[in-house]
C-alpha positions in Angstrom: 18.8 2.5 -5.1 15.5 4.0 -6.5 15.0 7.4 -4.2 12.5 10.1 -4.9 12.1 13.8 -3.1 9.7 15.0 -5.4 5.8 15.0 -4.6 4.6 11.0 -7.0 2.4 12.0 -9.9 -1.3 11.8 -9.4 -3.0 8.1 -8.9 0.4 6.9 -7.7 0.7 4.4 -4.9 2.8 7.3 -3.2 2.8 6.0 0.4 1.8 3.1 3.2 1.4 2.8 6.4 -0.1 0.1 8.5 -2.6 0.7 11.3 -2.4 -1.5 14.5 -3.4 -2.2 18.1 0.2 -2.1 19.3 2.8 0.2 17.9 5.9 -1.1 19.8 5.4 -4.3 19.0 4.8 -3.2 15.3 8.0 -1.3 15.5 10.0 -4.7 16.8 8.7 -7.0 14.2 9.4 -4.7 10.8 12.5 -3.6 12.2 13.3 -7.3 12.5 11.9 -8.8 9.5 13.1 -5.1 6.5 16.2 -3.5 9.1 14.3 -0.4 9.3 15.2 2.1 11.2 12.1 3.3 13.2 12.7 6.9 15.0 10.0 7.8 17.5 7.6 11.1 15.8 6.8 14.4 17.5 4.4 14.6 20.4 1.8 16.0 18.0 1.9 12.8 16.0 -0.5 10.4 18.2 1.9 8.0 18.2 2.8 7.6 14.8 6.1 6.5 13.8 7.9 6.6 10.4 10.1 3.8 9.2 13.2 4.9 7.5 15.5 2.6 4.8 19.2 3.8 4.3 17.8 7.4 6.0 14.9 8.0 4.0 11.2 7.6 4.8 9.7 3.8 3.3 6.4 3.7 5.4 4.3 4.9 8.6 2.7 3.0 11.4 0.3 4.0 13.7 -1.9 3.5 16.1 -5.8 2.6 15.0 -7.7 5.8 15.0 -11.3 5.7 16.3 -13.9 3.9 18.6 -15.4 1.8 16.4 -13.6 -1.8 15.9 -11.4 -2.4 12.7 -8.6 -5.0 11.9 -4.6 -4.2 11.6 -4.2 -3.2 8.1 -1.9 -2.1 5.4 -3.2 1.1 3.7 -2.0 2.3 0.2 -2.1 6.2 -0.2 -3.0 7.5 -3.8 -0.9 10.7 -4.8 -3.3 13.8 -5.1 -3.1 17.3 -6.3 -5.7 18.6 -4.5 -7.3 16.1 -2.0 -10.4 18.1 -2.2 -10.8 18.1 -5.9 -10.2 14.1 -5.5 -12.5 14.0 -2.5 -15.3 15.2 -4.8 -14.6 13.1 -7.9 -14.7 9.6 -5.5 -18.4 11.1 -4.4 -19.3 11.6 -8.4 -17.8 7.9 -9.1 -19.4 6.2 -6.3 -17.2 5.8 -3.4 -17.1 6.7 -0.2 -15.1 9.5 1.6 -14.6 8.0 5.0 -14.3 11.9 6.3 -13.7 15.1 5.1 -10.0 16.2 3.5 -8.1 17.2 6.3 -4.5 18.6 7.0 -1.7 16.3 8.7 0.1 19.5 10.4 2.2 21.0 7.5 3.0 17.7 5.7 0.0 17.0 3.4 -3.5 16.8 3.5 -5.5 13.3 3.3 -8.8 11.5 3.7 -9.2 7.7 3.4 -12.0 6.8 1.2 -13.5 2.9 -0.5 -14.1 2.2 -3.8 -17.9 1.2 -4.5 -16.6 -2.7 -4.0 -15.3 -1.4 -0.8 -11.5 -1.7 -1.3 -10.2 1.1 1.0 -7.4 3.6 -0.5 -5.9 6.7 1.6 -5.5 10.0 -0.8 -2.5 11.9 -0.2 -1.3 15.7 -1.5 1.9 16.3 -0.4 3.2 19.0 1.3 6.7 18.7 3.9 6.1 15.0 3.5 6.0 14.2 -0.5 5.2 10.7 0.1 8.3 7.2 0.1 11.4 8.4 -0.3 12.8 5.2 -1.3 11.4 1.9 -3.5 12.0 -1.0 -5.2 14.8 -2.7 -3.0 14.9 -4.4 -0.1 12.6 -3.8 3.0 10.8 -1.0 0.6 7.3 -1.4 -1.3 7.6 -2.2 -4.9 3.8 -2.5 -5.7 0.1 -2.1 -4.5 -2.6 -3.5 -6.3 -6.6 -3.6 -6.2 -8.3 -6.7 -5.2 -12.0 -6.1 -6.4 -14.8 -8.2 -6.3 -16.1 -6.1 -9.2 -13.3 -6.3 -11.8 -15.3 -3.8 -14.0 -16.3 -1.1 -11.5 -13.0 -0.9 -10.2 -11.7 0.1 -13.1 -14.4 2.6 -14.3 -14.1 4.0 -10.7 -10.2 4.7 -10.9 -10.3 6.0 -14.2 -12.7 8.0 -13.3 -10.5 9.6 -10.0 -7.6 9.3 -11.2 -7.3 9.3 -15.2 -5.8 5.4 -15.0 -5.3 3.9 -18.0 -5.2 -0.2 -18.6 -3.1 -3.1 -20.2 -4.8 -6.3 -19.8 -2.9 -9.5 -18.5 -4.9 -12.0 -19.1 -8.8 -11.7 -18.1 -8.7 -11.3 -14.5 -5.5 -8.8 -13.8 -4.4 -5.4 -15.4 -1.5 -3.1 -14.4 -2.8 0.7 -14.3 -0.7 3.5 -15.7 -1.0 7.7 -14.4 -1.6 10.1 -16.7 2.2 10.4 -17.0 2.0 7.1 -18.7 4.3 5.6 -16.0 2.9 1.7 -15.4 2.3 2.4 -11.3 0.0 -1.4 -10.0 -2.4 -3.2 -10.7 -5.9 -4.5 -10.3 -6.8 -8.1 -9.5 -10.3 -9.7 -10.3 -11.5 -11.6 -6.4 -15.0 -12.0 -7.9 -13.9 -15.6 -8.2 -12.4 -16.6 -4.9 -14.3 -14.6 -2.3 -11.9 -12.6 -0.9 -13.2 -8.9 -0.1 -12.5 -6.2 -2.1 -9.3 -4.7 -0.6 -6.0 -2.9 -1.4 -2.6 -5.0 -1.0 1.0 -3.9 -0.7 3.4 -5.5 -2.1 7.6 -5.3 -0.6 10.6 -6.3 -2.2 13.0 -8.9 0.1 15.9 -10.3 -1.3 15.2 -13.9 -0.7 11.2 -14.7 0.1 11.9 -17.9 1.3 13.8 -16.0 4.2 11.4 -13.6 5.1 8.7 -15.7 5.4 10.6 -17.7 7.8 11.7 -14.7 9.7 7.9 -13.3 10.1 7.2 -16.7 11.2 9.7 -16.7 14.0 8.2 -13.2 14.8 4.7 -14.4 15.2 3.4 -14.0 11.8 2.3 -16.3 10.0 2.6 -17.4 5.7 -0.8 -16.9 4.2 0.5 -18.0 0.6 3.1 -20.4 0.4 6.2 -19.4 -1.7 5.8 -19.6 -5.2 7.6 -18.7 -8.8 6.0 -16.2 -11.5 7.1 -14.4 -13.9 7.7 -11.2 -11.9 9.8 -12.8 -9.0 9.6 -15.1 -6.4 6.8 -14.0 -3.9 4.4 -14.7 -0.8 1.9 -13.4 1.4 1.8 -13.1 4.9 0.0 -12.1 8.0 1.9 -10.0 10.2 1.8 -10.1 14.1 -1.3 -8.1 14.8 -3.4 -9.3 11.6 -2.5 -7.2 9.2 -1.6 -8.9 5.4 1.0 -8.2 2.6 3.0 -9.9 0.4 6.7 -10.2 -0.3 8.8 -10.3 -3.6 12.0 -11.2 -4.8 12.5 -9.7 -8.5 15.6 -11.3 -9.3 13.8 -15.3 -9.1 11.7 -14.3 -12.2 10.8 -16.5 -14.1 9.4 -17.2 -17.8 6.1 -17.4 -18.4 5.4 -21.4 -19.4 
């Protein structure tokens, strides 16, 4: 059981929650489809909710923030130092800092912030709340990865931020490494198949096939059929309220052909 209760390493996919119109329902179909246990927050939350996987924290969801309309929607959280110092090296790179750096009471401080393809990326520095507590097994994320429509920029931009380095997979996907050298996601090339730039979160199941079928039955819906690589058995779906990720089951691996 991969735990952590240390604050991730900077440029680590360190957190995720998932923004919607209605956080009951939310709370009914994840706690359906991963078991988690979803315990209601303090009255100075706004209505956000942590999930929780064998007592330890695995991912937020919250209410959409704002007047302006925006879809349900996964969000990956980058591990920071200093969001500040982060805050100002997105401006230098060419994002976008969607607001200033501000504290979440005395758990962290954040902003959310796009890349200059407009793949959108929270920033975390942790504080009380250092961030998942738990990974890599069932109901838990396992990996995030950047969809760009600029393959090239993206990774100028991160490496710039965050110090990523690269290992190529072919010519349209990468993983990324931290300055720890600790392999941490990837980036995907979308130039090809016009899909927006955006960020995706990836959870481990312990049989895909089954929780596909189970968001189904929820009111979800399978955006990507089943299918067998090399790093597990995996799928994508749209959740009840919009929002998309994808599912994966490490032990179907299979051998590259």
């Amino acid at each position: 059981m991969p735990t952590r209760d240390q604050a991730w390493p900077q440029g680590t996919p360190c957190w995720i929650d998932v923004q919607v119109d209605d956080v009951a329902q939310a709370r009914e179909f994840y706690s359906s489809l991963f078991g988690w246990q979803i315990d209601d927050g303090p009255d100075d939350a706004g209505g956000y909710v942590m999930a929780l996987v064998d007592g330890r924290p695995a991912a937020g969801i919250g209410p959409k923030m704002g007047d302006d309309p925006m879809p349900s929607v996964w969000t990956t959280y980058l591990a920071a130092d200093s969001a500040d110092d982060i805050a100002k090296k997105v401006a230098a790179a060419g994002g976008q800092a969607f607001m200033p750096p501000f504290d979440v009471m005395d758990v962290g401080r954040m902003f959310v912030a796009a890349d200059p393809a407009g793949a959108v990326f929270g920033v975390w520095e942790a504080k009380a709340h250092k961030g998942a507590a738990i990974y890599n097994q069932h109901g838990t994320y396992c990996w995030n990865e950047a969809h760009t429509t600029d393959y090239a920029a993206a990774k100028v931009f991160y490496s710039a931020v965050f110090g990523w380095t690269y290992t190529e997979l072919g010519d349209t996907y990468c993983t990324f490494a931290v300055s720890s050298g600790d392999m941490a996601g990837g980036v995907a090339d979308e130039s090809a198949t016009g899909a927006s730039s955006h960020w995706l979160t990836w959870f481990q199941v312990d049989d895909t096939d089954a929780a596909l079928a189970k968001a189904v039955e929820l009111g979800g819906s399978v955006l990507e059929e089943p299918s067998d690589t090399p790093f597990g058995r995996s799928g994508v779906i749209t959740g009840s309220q919009g929002e998309v990720f994808g599912v994966i089951d490490p032990s179907r691996a299979v051998p590259p052909a």
